[in-house]
C-alpha beads as a LAMMPS data file, in Angstrom:
LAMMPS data file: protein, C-alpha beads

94 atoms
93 bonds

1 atom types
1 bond types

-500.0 500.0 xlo xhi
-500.0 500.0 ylo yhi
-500.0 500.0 zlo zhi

Masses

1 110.0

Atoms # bond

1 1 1 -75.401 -374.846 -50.395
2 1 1 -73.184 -372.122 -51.283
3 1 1 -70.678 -372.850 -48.776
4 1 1 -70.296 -376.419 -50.750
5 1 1 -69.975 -375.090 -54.065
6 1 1 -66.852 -372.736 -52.512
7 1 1 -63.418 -373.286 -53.590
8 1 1 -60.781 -374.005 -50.694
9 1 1 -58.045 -372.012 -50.355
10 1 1 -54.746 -373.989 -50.044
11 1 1 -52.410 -373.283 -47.296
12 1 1 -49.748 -370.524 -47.882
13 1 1 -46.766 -373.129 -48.332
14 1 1 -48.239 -375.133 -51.037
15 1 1 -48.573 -371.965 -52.726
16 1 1 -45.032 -371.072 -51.867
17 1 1 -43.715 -375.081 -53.069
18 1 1 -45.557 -374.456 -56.311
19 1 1 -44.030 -370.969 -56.891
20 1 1 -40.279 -372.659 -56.224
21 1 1 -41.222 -375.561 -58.363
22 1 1 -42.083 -373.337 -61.449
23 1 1 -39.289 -371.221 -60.989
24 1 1 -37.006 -374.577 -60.833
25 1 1 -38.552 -375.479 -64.229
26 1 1 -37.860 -372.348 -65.917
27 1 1 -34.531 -372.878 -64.538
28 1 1 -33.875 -376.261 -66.089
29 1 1 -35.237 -375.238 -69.516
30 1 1 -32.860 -372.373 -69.785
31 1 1 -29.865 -374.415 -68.554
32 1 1 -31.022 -376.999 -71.689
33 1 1 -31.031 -374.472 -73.962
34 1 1 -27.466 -373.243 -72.877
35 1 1 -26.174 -376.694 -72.864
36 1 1 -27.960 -377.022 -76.304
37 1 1 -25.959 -374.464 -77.728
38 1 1 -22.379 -375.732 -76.492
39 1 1 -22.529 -378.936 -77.464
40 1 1 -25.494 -380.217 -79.800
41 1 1 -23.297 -383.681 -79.915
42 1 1 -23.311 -384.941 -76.151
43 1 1 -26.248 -385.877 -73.977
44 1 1 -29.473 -386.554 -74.928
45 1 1 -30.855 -386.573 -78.663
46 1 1 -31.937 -383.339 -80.397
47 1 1 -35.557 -383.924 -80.225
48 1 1 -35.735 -385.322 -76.678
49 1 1 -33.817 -381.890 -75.689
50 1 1 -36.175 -379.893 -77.628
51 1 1 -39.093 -381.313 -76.234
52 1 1 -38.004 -381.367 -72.598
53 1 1 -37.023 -377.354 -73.144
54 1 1 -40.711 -376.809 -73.746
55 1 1 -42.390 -378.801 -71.815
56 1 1 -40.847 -377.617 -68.529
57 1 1 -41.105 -373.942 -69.961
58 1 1 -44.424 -374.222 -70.675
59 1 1 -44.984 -375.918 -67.226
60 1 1 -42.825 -373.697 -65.386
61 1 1 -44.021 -370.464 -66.526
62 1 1 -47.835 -372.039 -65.863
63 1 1 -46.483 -372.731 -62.310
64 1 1 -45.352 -369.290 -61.624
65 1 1 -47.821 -367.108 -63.091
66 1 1 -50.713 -368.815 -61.670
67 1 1 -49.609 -369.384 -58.084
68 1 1 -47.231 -366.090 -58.174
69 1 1 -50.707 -363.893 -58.838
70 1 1 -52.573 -366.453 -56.395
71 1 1 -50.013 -365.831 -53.867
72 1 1 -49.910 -361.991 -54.661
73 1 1 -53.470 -361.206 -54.324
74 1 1 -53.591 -363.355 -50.830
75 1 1 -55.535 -366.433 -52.191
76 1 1 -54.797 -368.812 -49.698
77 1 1 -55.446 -369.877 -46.094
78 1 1 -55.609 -366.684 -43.709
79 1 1 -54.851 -364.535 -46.279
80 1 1 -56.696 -361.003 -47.660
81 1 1 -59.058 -363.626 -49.741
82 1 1 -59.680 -365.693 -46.652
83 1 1 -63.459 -365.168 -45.928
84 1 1 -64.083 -368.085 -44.220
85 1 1 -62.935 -366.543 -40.651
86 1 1 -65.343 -363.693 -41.130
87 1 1 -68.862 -366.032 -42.002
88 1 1 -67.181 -367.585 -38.922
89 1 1 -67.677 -364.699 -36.902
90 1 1 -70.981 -363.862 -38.158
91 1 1 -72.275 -366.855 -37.463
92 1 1 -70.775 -367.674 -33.919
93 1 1 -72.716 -363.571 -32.732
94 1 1 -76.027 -364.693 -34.358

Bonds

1 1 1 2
2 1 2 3
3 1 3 4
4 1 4 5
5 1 5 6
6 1 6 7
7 1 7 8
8 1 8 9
9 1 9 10
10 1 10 11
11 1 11 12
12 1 12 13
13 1 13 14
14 1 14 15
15 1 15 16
16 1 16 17
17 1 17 18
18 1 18 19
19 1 19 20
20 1 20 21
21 1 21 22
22 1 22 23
23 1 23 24
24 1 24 25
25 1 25 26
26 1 26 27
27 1 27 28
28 1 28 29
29 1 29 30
30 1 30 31
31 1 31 32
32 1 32 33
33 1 33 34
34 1 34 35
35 1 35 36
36 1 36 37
37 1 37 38
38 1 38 39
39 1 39 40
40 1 40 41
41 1 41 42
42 1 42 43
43 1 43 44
44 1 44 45
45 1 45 46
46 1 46 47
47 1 47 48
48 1 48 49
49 1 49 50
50 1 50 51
51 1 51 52
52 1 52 53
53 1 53 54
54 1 54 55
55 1 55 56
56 1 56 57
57 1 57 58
58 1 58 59
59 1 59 60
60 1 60 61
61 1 61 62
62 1 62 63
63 1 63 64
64 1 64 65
65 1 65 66
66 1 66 67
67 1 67 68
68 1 68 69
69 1 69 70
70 1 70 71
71 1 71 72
72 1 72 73
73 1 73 74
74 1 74 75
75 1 75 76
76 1 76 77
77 1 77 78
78 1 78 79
79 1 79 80
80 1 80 81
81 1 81 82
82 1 82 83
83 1 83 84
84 1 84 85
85 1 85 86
86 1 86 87
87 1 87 88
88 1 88 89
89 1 89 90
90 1 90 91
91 1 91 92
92 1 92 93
93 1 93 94
């Protein structure tokens, strides 16, 4: 039963996709808020740009914190977390 209740481990380039995405995010929030500053007349209107600048920060630095510290401590497929090739082993000598 325990081996249900386990969480899976995603593969080590969905961590790495997510970790790019975030990044990108953080990206396009600061390149609103230096656009904001040059020219508060052009583009979109002041709340929409206000709005977008904190949902993808907020998003973005989500993104890369959780997945950068997933990806750091090796939770994902065949990484240092990865116990599912050892109860593998176990299993396959008993």
């Amino acid at each position: 039963m325990d081996k249900n209740n386990k969480k899976q481990l995603l593969p080590k380039s969905s961590l790495v996709i997510r970790l790019v995405a975030g990044m990108y995010l953080i990206y396009l929030a600061y390149q609103l808020v230096m656009r904001f500053k040059e020219n508060a007349s052009d583009g979109a209107p002041l709340a929409v740009t206000i709005v977008a600048i904190i949902i993808f920060s907020i998003c973005g630095i989500i993104l890369t914190v959780v997945n950068g510290k997933a990806f750091l401590k090796g939770e994902f497929q065949g990484g240092a977390m990865d116990v599912s090739k050892g109860e593998e082993t176990e299993e396959d000598s008993q």
